[in-house]
N, C-alpha and C positions, 0 to 999 in steps of 0.2 A: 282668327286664331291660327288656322293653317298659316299665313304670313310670319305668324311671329314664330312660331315651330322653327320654319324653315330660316330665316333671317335668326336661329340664333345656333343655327345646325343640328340642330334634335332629332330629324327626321333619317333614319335607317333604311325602311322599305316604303314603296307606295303602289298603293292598288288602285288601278285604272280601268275603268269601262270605256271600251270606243263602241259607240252606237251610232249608226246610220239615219241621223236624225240631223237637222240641221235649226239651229236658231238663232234668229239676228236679235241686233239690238244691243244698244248701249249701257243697256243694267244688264247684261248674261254674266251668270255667275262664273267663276275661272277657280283652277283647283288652288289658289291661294292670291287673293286679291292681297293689294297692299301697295308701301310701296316698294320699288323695284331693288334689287341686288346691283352691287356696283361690280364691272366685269369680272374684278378679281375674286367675286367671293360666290362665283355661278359656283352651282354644285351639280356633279354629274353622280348620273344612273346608268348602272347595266339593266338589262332586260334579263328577267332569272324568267319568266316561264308565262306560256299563253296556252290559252283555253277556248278554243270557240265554241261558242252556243249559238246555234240559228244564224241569223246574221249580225253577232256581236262577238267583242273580243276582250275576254277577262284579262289583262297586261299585268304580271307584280318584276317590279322593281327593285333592286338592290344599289342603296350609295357606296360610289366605291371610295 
């Protein structure tokens, strides 16, 4: 669903957790499996604002 969000530009802001966790493998889930965007239609974010807790990092995002 996240794929189709993004691949139709609906997506505004996105809230990210970076966790110091590490896991391999071929099924890990990614914050929008699918398939891929063609170069022209990459969408970029600004970084509006972070939060640390302990050793993680609350990220939200804004499309510009």
């Amino acid at each position: 669903m996240n794929a189709e969000l993004f691949g139709l530009g609906l997506v505004d802001e996105i809230f990210l957790t970076f966790a110091p966790k590490i896991k391999l493998g071929e099924d890990v889930p990614t914050i929008a499996d699918g398939k891929a965007l063609d170069r022209s239609d990459v969408q970029d974010f600004e970084l509006v604002s972070v939060k640390p807790v302990a050793s993680e990092l609350f990220l939200r995002y804004r499309r510009v």
